[in-house]
TIGU-210262 format. One record per residue (C-alpha): residue number from 1; residue in one letter; x, y, z. Coordinates in Angstrom, 3 decimals, decimal comma. Last residue first. Layout:
N
PT  nr rest       c1       c2       c3
PT NUM    a        X        Y        Z
...
END
This chain:
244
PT  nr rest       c1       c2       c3
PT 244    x   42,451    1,314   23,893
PT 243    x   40,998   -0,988   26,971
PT 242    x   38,019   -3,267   26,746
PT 241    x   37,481   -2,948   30,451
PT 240    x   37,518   -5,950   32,720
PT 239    x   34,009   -6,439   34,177
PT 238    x   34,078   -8,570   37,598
PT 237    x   30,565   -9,636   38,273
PT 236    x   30,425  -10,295   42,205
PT 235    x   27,854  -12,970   43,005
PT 234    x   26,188  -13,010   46,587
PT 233    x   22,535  -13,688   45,083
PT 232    x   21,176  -14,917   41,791
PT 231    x   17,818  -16,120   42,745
PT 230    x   16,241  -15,237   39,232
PT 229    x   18,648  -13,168   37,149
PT 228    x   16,829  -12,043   34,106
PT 227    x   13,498  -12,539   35,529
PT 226    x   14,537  -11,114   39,008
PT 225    x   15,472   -7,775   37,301
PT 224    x   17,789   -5,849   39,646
PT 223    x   21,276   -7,828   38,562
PT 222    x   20,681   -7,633   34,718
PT 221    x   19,407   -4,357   35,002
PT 220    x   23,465   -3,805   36,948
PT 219    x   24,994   -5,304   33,975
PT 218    x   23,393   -3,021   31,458
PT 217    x   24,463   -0,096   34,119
PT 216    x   27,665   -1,165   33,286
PT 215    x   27,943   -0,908   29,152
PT 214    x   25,910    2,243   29,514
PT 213    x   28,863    3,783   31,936
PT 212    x   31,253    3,432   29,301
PT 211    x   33,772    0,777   28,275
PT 210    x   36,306    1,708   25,237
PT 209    x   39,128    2,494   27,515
PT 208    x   41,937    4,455   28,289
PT 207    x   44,097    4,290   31,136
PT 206    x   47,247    7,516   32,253
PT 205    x   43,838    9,487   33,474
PT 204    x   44,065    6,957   36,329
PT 203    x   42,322    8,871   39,151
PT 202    x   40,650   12,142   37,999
PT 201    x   40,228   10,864   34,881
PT 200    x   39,216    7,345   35,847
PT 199    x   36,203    9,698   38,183
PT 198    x   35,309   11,747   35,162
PT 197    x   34,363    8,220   33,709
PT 196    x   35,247    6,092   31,023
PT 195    x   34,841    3,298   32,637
PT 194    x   38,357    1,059   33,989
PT 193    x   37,890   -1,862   35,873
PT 192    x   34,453   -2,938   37,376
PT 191    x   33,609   -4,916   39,924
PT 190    x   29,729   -5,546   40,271
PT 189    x   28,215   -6,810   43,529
PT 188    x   25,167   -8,916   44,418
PT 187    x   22,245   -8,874   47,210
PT 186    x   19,256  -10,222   46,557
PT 185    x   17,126  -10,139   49,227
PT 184    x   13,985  -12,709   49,454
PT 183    x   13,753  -12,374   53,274
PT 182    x   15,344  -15,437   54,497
PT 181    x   18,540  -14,924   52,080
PT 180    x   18,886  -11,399   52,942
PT 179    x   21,323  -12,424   55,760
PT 178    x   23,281  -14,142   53,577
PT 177    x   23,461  -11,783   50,293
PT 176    x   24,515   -9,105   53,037
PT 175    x   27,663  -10,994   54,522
PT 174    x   28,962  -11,075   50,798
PT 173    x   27,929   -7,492   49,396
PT 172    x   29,322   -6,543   53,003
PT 171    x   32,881   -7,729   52,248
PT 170    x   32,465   -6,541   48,438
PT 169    x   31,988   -3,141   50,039
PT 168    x   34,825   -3,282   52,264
PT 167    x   37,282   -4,106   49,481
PT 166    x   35,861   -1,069   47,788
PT 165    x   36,938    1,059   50,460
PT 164    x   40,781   -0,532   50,908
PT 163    x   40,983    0,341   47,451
PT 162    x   40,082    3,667   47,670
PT 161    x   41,970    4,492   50,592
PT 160    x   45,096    3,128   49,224
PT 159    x   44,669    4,890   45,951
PT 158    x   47,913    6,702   45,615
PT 157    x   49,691    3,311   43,769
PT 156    x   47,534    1,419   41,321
PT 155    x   46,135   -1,837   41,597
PT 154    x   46,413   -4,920   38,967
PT 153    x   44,112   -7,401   39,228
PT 152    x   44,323  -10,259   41,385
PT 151    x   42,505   -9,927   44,846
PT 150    x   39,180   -8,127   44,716
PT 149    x   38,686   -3,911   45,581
PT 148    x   40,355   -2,014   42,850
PT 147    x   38,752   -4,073   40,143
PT 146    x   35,461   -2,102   41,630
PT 145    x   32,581   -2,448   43,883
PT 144    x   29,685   -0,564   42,936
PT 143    x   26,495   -2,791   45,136
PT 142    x   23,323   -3,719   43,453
PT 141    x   20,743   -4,850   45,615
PT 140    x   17,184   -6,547   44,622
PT 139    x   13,977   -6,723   46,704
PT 138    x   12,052   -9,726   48,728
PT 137    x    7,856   -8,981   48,909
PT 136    x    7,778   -8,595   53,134
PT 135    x    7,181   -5,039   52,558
PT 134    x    8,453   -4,552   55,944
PT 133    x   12,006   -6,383   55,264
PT 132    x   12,142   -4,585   51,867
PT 131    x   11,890   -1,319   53,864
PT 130    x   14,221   -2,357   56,811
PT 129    x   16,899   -3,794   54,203
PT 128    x   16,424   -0,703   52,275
PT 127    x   17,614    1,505   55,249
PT 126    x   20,480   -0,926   55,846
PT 125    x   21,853   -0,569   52,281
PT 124    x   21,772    2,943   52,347
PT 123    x   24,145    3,192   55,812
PT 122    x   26,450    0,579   54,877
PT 121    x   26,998    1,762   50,893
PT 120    x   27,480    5,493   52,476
PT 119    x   29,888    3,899   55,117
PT 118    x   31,443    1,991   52,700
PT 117    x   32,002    4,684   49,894
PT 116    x   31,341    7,798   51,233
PT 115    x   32,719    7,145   55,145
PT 114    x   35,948    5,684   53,982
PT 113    x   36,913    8,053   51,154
PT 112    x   36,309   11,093   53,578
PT 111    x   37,922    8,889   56,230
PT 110    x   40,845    9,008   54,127
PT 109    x   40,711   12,141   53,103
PT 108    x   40,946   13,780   56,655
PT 107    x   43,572   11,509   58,549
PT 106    x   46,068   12,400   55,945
PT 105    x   47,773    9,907   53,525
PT 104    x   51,933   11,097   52,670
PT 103    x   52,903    7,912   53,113
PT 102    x   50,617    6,065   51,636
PT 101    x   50,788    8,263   47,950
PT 100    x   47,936   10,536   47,894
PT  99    x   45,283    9,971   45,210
PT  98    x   41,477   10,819   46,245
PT  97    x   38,419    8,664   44,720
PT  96    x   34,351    9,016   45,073
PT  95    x   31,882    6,952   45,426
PT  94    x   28,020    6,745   45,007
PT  93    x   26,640    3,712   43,150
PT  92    x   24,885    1,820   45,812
PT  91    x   21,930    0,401   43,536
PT  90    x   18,578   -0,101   45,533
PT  89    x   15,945   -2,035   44,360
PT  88    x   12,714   -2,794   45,169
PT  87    x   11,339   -0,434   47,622
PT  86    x    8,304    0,679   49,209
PT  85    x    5,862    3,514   47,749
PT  84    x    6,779    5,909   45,621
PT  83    x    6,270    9,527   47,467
PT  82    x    6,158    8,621   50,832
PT  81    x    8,461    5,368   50,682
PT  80    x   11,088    7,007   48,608
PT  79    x   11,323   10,639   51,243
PT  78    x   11,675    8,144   53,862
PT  77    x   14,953    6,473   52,020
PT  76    x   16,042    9,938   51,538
PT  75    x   15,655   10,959   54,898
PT  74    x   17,227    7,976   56,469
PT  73    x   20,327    8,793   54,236
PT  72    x   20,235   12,120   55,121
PT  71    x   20,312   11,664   58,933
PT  70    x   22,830    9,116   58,415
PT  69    x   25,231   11,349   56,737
PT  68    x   27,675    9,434   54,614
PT  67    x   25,296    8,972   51,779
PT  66    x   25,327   13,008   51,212
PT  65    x   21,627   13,318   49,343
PT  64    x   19,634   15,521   47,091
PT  63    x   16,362   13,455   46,472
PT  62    x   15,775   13,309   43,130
PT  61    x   12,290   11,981   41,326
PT  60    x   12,462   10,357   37,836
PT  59    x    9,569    8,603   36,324
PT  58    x    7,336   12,523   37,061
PT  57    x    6,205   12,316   33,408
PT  56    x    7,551   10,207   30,785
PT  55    x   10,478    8,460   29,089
PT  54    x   12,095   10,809   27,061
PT  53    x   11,404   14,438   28,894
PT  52    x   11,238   12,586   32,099
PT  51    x   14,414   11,063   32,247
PT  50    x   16,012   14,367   31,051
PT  49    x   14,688   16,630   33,649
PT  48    x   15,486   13,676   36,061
PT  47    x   19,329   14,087   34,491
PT  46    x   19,362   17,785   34,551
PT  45    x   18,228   17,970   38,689
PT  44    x   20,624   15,641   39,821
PT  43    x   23,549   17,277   38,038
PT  42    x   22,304   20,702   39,873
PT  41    x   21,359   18,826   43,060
PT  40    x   25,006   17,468   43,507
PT  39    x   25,200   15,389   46,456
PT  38    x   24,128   12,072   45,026
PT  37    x   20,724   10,680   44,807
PT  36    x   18,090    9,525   41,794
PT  35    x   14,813    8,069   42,918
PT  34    x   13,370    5,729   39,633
PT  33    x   10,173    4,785   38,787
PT  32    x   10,953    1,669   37,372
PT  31    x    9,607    1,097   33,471
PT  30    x   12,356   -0,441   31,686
PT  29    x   13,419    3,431   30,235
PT  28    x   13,284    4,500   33,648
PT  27    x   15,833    1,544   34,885
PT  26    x   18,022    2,510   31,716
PT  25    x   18,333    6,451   32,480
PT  24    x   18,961    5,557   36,484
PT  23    x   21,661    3,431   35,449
PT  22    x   23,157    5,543   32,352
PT  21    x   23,203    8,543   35,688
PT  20    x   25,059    6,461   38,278
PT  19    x   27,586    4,925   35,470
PT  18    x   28,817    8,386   35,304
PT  17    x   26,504   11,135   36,686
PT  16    x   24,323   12,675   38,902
PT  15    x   23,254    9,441   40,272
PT  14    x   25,918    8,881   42,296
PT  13    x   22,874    7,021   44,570
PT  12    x   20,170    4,896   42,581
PT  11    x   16,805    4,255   44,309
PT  10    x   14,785    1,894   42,476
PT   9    x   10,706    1,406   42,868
PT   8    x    9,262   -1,305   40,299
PT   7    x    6,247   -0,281   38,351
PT   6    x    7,779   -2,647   35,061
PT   5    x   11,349   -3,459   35,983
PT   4    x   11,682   -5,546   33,221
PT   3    x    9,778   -3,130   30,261
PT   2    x    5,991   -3,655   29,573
PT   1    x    5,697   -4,475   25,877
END
């Protein structure tokens, strides 16, 4: 049986790992040919080997990428269309996390935090609007937003910049599901709490949990594949973890 994303084209950034890598791993297995990015070519490099031991040859193609650097971001979305062909679906996965208490936050790491998570989710979403735009055939996007970043749950202190990051992406999840609306877009967000991650190690090793990366990236299929869920657009899943 062909899978749900059957010959669709899916670029997946923090691919190297985490809930980057089980997503990547999942869309191959449903038939997408899959582009994974993150900045680590060496982790990049074992999980393509991987996809395309178990699921076939050449499914997985990796395009070493910094999501904060426009040039690189234009290059990888380029490097998609050349070798792939125009794109479906784009999952904004990268991230990453630094703790310093407020008061003691440099200039430096937060605009590090800034410019990978929102500006990285700004600049990569913007290259696939122009390429589903073109293609004129709609497209799916899957934004990483977190617990961190929606009014209720708890929040943890030393992760100001992280927060206010993933606040900003569920801001342009929302603008973004509008403005795709003419063009068949799809844009939706997933907030998740705490994944057993090296990234919950780094920042809340103190929380355990039971929820892995596969558990996500099952949610994120659910988001790409337009016959699971149809014209769903501007919907933020909130997963609360299943905590030990």
């Amino acid at each position: 049986m062909p899978g749900a994303l059957e010959n669709k084209v899916a670029v997946v950034t923090g691919a190297g790992r985490g809930i980057g890598a089980a997503t990547a791993r999942l869309f191959a297995q449903e038939g997408a040919r899959v582009v994974l990015a993150s900045r680590s070519e060496a982790q990049l490099r074992a999980v393509a080997e991987e996809i395309n031991h178990r699921v076939g040859h050449d499914r997985a193609l990796t395009v070493p990428t910094d999501v904060s650097d426009e040039i690189q971001v234009k290059h990888l979305f380029e490097t998609t269309k050349i070798s792939l062909g125009p794109l479906d679906i784009l999952v904004n996965n990268a991230a990453v996390v630094e703790v310093r208490d407020f008061a003691k936050m440099d200039l430096e790491t937060w605009e590090k935090v800034i410019s990978i998570n929102l500006r990285g989710a700004f600049l990569c979403c913007r290259e696939a609007f122009c390429q589903m735009m073109a293609h004129g055939k709609g497209g799916a996007i899957v934004n990483m937003t977190s617990l961190a970043g929606v009014r209720g749950p708890e929040k943890f202190k030393g992760l100001s910049a992280y927060v206010v990051s993933k606040y900003g992406v569920l801001g342009l999840s929302d603008i973004l599901a509008v403005e795709g609306k003419p063009y068949g877009i799809r844009v939706n967000s997933i907030a998740p709490g705490a994944v057993d991650t090296l990234m919950l190690k780094q920042a809340a090793p103190f929380l355990k949990t039971k929820t892995g990366p596969d558990d996500i990236s099952r949610a994120i299929l659910f988001l790409a594949d337009e016959r699971q869920s149809g014209h769903i657009s501007g919907a933020n899943i909130e997963i609360f973890s299943n905590e030990t």
